[in-house]
C-alpha atoms as one frame of an Amber mdcrd trajectory, in Angstrom:
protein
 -41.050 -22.437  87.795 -42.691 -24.892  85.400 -45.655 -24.190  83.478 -47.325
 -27.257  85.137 -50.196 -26.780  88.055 -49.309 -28.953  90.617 -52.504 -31.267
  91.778 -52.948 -30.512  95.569 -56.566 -29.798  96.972 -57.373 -25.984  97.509
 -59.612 -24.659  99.751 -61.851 -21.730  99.602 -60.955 -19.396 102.471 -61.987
 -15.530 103.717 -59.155 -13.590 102.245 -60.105 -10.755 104.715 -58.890 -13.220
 107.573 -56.326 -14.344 105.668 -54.643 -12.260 104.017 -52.265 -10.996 106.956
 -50.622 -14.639 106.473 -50.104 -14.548 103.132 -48.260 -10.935 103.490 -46.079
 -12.246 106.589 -45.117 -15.049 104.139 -44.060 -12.569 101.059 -42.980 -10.014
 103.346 -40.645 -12.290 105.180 -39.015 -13.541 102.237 -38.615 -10.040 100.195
 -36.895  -8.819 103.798 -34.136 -11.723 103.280 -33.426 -10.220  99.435 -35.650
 -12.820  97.956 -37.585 -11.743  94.619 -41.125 -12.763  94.389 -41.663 -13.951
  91.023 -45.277 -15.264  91.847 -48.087 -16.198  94.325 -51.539 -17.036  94.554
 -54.708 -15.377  95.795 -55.401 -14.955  99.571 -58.837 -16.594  99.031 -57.160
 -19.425  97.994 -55.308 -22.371 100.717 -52.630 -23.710 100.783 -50.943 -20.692
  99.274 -48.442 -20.767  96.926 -45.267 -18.656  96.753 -42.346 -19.409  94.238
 -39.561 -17.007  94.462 -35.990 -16.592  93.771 -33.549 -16.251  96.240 -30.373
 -13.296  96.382 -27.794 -16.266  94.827 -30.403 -16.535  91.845 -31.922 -19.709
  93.579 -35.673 -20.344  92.042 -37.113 -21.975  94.566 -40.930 -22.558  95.646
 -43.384 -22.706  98.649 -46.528 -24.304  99.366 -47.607 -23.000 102.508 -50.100
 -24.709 104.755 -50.618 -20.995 107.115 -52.465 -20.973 110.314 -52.960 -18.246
 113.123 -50.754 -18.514 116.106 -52.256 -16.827 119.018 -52.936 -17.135 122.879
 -56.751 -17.002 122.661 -57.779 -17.890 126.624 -59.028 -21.706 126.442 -61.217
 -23.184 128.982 -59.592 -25.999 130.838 -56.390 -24.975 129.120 -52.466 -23.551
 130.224 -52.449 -19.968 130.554 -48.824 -19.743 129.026 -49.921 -21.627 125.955
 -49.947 -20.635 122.609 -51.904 -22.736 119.781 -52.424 -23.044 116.066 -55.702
 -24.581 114.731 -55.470 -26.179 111.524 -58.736 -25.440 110.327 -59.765 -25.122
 106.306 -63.530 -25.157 105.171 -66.093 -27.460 107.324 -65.474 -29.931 109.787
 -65.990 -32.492 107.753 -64.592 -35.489 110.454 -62.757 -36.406 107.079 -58.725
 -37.014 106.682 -56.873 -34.619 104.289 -53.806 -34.926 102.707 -51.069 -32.723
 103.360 -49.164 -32.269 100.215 -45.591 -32.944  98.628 -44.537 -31.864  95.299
 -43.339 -35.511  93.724 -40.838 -33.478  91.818 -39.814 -31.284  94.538 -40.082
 -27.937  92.989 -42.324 -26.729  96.059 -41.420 -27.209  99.947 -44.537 -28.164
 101.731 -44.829 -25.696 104.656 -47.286 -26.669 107.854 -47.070 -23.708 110.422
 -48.492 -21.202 112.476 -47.625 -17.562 112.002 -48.219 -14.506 114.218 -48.431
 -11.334 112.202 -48.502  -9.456 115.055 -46.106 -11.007 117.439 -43.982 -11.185
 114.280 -43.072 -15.304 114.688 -43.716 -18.577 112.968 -43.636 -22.339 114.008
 -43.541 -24.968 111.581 -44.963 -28.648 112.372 -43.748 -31.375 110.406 -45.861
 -32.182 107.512 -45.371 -35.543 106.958 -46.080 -36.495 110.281 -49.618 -34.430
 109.649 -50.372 -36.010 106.559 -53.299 -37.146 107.019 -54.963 -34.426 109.140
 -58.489 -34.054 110.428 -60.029 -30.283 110.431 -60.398 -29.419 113.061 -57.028
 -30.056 115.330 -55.162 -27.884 117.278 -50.887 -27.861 117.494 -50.156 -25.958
 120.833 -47.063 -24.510 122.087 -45.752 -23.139 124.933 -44.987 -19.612 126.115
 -41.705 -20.353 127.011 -40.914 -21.163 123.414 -42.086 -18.106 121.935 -39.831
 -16.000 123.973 -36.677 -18.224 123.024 -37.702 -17.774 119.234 -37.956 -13.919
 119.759 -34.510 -14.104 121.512 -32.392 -16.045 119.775 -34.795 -15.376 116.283
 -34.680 -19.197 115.442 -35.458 -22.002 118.239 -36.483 -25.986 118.243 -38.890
 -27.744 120.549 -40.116 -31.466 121.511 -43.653 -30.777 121.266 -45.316 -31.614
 124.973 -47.609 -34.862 124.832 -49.982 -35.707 127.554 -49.019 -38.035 130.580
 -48.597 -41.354 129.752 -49.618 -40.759 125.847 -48.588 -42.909 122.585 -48.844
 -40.055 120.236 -45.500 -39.613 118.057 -43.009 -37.517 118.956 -43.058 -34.285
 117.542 -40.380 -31.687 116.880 -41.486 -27.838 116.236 -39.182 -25.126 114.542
 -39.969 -21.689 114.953 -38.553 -18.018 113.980 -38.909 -14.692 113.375 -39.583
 -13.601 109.825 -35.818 -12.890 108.463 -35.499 -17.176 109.311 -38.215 -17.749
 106.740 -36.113 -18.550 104.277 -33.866 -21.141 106.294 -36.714 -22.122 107.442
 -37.696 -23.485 103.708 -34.698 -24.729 103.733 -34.471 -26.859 106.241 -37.932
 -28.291 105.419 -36.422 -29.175 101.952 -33.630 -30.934 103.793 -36.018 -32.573
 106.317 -38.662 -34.121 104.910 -39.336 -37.332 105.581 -36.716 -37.753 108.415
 -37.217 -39.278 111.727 -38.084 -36.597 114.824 -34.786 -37.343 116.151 -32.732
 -36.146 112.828 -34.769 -33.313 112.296 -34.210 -31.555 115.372 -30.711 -32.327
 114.616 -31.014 -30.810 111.225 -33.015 -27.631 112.810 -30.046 -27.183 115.723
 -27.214 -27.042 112.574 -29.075 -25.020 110.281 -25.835 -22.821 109.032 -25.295
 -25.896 107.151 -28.085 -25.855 104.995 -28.225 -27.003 102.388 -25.823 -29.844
 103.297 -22.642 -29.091 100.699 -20.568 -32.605 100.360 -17.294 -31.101  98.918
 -16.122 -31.907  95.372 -14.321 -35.280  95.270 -11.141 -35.286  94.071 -10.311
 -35.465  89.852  -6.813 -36.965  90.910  -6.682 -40.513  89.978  -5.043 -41.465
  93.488  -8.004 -39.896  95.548 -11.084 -41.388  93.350 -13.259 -43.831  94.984
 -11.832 -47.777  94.868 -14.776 -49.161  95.084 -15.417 -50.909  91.447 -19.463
 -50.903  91.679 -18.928 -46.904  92.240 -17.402 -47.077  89.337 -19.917 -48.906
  87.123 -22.816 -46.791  88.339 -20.977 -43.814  87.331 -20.399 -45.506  84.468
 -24.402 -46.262  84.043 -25.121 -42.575  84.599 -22.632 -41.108  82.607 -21.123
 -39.156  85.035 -18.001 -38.802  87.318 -18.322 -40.568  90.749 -18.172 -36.580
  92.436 -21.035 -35.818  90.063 -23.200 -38.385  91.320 -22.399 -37.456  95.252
 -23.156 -33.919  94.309 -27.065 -35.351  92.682 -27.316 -36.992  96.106 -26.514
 -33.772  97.666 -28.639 -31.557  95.527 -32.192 -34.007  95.851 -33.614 -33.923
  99.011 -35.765 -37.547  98.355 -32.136 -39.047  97.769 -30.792 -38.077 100.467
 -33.479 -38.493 102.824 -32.994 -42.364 100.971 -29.399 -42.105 101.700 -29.558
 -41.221 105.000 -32.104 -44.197 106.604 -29.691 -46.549 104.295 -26.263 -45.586
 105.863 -27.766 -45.833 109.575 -28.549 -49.488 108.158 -24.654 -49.674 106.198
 -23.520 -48.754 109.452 -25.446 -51.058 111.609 -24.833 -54.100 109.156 -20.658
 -53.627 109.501 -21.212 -53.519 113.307 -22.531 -56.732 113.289 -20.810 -58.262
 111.011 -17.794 -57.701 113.330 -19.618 -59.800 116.306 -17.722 -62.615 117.006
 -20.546 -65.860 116.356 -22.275 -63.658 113.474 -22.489 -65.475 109.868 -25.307
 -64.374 106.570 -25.678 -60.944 108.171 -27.374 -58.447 105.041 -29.815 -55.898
 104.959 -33.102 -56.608 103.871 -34.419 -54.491 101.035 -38.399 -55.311 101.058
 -40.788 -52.456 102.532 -42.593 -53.565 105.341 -39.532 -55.997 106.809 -36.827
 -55.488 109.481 -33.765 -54.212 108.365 -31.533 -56.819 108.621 -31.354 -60.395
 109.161 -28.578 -62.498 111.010 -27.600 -65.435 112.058 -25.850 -66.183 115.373
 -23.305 -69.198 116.178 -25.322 -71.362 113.440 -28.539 -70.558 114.652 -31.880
 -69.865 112.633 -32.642 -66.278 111.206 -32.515 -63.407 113.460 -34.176 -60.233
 112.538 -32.923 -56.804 113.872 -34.741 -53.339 113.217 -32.839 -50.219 113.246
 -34.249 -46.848 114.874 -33.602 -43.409 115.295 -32.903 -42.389 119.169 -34.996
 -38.595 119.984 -32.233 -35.683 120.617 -33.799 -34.965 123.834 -33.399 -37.343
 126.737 -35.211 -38.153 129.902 -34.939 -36.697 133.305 -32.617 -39.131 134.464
 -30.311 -38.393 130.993 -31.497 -41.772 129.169 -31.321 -41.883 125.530 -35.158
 -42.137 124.415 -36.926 -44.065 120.815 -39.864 -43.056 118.972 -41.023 -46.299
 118.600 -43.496 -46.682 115.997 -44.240 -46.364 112.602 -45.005 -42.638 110.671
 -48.060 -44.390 109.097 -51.055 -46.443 110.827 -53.745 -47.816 108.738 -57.177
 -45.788 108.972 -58.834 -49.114 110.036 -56.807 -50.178 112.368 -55.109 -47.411
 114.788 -52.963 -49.802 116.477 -51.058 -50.747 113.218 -48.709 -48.272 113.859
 -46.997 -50.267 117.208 -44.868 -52.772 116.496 -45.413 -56.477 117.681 -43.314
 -58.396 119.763 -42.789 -60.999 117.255 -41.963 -58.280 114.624 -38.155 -58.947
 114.848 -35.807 -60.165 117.494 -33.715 -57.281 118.195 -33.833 -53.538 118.213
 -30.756 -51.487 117.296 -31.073 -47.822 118.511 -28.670 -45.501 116.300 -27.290
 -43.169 118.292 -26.398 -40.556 115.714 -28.909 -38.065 116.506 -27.094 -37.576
 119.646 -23.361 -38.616 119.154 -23.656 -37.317 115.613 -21.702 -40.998 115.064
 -22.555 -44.244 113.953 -23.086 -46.321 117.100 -25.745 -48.541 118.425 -27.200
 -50.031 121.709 -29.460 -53.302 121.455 -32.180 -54.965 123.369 -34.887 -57.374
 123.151 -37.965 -56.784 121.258 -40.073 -59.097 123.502 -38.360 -57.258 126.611
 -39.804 -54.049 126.144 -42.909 -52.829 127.322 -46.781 -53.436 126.299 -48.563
 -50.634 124.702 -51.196 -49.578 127.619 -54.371 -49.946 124.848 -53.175 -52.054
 121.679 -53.267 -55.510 123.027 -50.587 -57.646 121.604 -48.362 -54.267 120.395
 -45.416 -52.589 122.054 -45.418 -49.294 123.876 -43.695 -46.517 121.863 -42.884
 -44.505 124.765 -38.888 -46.226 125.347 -36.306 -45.016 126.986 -32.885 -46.976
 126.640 -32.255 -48.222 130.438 -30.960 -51.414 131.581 -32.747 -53.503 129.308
 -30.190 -51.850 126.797 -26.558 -52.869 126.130 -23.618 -51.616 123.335 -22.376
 -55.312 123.669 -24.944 -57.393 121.236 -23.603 -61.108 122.120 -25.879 -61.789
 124.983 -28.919 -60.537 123.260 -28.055 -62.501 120.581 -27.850 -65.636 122.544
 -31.425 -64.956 124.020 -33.225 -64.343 121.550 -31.666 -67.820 119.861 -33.168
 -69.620 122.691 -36.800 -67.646 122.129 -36.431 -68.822 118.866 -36.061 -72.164
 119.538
């Protein structure tokens, strides 16, 4: 690794108490074939591991470690299992979880049971920002399919009738330590719906896009592939294999094909005209316009792998982010955009879509004036986009 120090906050923490993480952590990885080449001090949090694996990988962890246990709660399960995340005071103050900007070091946020000889990993992004204290609970039933099958995924339970996000856990014995780096390298920053999808085909991480072609009849037509090859000084393979190799590009890549996808759909609608993506943060995705009407904006979103009891499709709807002074910023509006598109890829593993009606859905029960994120694609929902279209022309106006 780099000289550098990266700049994330540490915390002062009993290494007596602590210490039992830190040697599941190096213990884990040495048991895969991995060489330790360095890591920091048990009395120091988040600890820091960098390593290199048995292909001669250098890789590096920064691990936010917690104890998993089932310490009897009153008023809670008796088959649950939790992890409290827990550094220093309880200050009632929101703490950043961190990410390495140049990716050197995975940002790990579990729980790990020394004893019981598992981990669980949250996902950090979706923590980031964090109160101390909090606790991330599991259930029983979980645990045993991790110690079964040594590597398991989970839709984190939320309370009846609760807005909270979505959450997916991973969990494994110690020899999945290193995948499980892996796959946080490979997930971060994905929606919950393609990171259980990632976690459920972990023999293919790292994603490996095969070498393109050299022979002049199978290279890429398109001339603006050409020019930013061109631009970078490399061969159009080279640059897929970049993509391939840097987790923030792909995670890029990935939100903009759902949208590639999504715009070429649309564009095939009989009545569509001036359909493009829109490239501004904090916009829908795309904007339309239907039998010569005004603007129409769609938003694109990630369907959940799991579905409901009755085998509907569900959507996480809301943003990753709220602003601190305003909670309710993370529901959308109804007036955000016209349509939604929900990508079915998490599911189908291909590029298809249903559509409804963003002023059809449902009110959030507590944010006046903002949408429920709890959605579940039922009637309201169709693949055919014409008639939704032609609605939400007449909204409009």
């Amino acid at each position: 690794m780099p000289g550098r120090e990266p700049t994330y906050r540490r915390y002062a923490v009993d290494p007596r108490q602590k210490k039992p993480l830190l040697k599941f952590i190096v213990t884990s990885l040495e048991g895969t074939g991995c060489r330790i080449i360095r890591h920091s001090a048990p009395e120091i949090a988040p600890f820091k591991v960098s390593f290199a694996t048995p292909a001669g990988e250098r890789m590096g962890a920064l691990v936010y470690a917690f104890f998993a246990n089932t310490k009897l709660t009153r008023n809670r399960p008796r088959d649950e299992y939790r992890f409290q995340v827990k550094y220093g005071a309880k200050d009632g103050k929101e703490h950043e979880i961190w990410q390495d900007p140049y990716g050197l070091y995975t940002t790990l946020f579990m729980g790990i049971s020394p004893d019981e000889g598992f981990f669980v990993g949250a996902d950090p992004v979706l923590h980031s920002l964090t109160k101390f204290f909090i606790s991330i609970e599991l259930k029983r039933a979980f645990v045993d399919e991790i110690q079964s099958k040594g590597w398991a995924t989970w839709e984190r339970e939320r309370r009846s009738g609760s807005e909270d996000p979505v959450e997916i856990l991973v969990g494994g014995r110690p020899d999945k330590l290193l995948d499980f780096i892996r796959f946080e390298r490979e997930a971060l920053g994905e929606d919950q719906g393609h990171r259980q999808l990632l976690a459920e085909n972990r023999s293919a991480l790292p994603i490996l896009i095969p070498r393109v072609s050299d022979r002049a009849e199978d290279r890429p037509s398109s001339p603006y592939i050409h020019a930013l090859a061109r631009e970078f000084e490399m061969s159009p393979s080279e640059v897929l294999d970049l993509i391939a190799s840097a987790r923030r590009l792909k995670m890029a890549v990935r939100g903009w094909v759902a949208e590639e996808h999504l715009v070429r759909t649309l564009q095939r609608v009989e009545g569509v005209s001036d359909c493009q993506r829109i490239d501004e943060d904090g916009r829908p995705d795309v904007r339309l316009r239907y039998e010569g009407s005004g603007l129409l904006y769609v938003e694109c979103k990630n369907v959940l792998r799991s579905v409901t009891k009755d085998g509907l499709a569900r959507l996480d709807f809301q943003r990753t982010r709220a602003s601190k002074k305003d909670p309710c910023s993370r529901y959308y509006r109804p007036e955000d955009f016209d349509v939604v598109a929900a990508c079915l890829h998490a599911q189908t593993q291909h590029w298809e879509y249903q559509f409804t009606l963003t002023r059809g859905l449902d009110p959030h029960p507590k944010c006046q004036g903002r949408l429920s994120s709890n959605v579940s694609l039922d009637h309201r929902w169709n693949r055919e986009i014409r008639g939704i279209l032609g609605e939400a022309t007449e909204i409009r106006g």
